[in-house]
N, C-alpha and C positions, 0 to 999 in steps of 0.2 A: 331768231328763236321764237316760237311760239308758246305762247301760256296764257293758256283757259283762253283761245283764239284769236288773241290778239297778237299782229308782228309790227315789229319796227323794222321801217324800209332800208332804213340806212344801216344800222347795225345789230339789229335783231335777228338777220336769217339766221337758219342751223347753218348753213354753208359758211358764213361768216364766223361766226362763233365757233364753231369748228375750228375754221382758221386761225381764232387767236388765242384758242387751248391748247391746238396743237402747238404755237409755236412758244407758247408759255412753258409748255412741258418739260421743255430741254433747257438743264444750266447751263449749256454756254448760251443761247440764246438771251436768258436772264440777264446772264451777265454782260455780255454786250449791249442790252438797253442800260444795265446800271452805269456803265462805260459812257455810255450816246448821250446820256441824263445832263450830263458835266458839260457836254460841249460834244460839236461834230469830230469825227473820226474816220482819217481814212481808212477804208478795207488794209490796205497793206500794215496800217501798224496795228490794227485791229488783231491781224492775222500773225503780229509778234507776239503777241500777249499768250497763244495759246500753243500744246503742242499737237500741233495739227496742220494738215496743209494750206495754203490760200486757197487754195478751192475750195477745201471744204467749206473755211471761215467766209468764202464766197456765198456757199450754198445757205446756212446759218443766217446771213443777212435777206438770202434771196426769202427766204420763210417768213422771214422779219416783217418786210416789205410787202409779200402778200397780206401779208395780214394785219396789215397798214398801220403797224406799232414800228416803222423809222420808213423814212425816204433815205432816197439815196441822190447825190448831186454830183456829176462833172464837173470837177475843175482841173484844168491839165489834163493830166495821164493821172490824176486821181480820183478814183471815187468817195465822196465826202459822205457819213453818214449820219443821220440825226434821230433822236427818237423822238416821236410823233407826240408835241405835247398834251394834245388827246386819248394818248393810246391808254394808260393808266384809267382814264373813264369809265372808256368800254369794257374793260374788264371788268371793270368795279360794277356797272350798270348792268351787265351780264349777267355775275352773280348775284347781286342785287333783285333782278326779275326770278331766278332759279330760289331765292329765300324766299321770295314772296309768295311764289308758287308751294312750296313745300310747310310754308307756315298755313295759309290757305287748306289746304290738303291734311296737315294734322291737327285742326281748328275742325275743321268739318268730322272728321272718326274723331275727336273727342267729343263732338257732339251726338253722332250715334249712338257709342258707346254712352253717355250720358242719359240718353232716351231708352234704351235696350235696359238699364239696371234698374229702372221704373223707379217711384220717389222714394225709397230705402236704401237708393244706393251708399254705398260707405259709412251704412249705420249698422255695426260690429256689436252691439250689446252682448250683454249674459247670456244663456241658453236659457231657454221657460223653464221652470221644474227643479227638482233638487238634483245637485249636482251628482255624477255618476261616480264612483273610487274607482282605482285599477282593480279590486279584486269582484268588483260588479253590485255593489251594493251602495247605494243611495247615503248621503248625509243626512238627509235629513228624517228629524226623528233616533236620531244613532247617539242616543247616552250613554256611555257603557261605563 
């Protein structure tokens, strides 16, 4: 991700970050890290928990992996999955750089705006003069 032009090599690009919104997106995804959190999980019983098919829950992990919030391990004819105990960071750090940026960003227009309303700004007083009635006639002076 770039902000105010600085990138982080490792997990800063937009192609990265991309990758780990997009696969944040989706709740079974979610849930499958909240799953991987406890301990590794084979794909197959991964793929009992939901109703859907193993491939899909295949594809779901494959998303996972790219975007390097769980590995996946060979053991047997299983595949073991885990979530990446990093993974949690870089999101957080992600958004983390996207507040910084956006605090940045409305620090600077409230200081425009702050220059633009010259040294009276948000000083509301009375109107000079006597005040005006609805029917167009002045207070003041008005004895009757």
């Amino acid at each position: 991700m770039v902000v105010d032009g600085s990138t982080d090599e490792t997990d800063g690009t937009d192609e990265v970050v991309d990758r780990l919104f997009h696969a944040l997106a989706d709740g079974t995804r979610r849930d499958i890290l909240r799953r991987c959190v406890r301990g590794e999980l084979s794909v197959s019983r991964l793929a009992a928990a939901y109703p859907m098919s193993f491939a899909a829950v295949q594809k779901h992990v494959t998303v996972l992996e790219r975007a390097g919030l769980v590995t996946k391990q060979r053991r047997g004819r299983e595949q073991l999955v885990r979530t990446d105990s990093d993974a949690v960071g870089r999101a957080r750090r992600a958004l983390d750089e996207l507040e910084s940026a956006w605090r940045a960003r409305v620090d600077r227009m409230s200081g425009l705006l702050a220059d633009d309303a010259g040294p009276h700004a948000g000083h509301a007083g009375p109107p000079a003069g006597p005040a005006a009635r609805p029917d167009g006639n002045t207070t003041k002076g008005q004895d009757r």
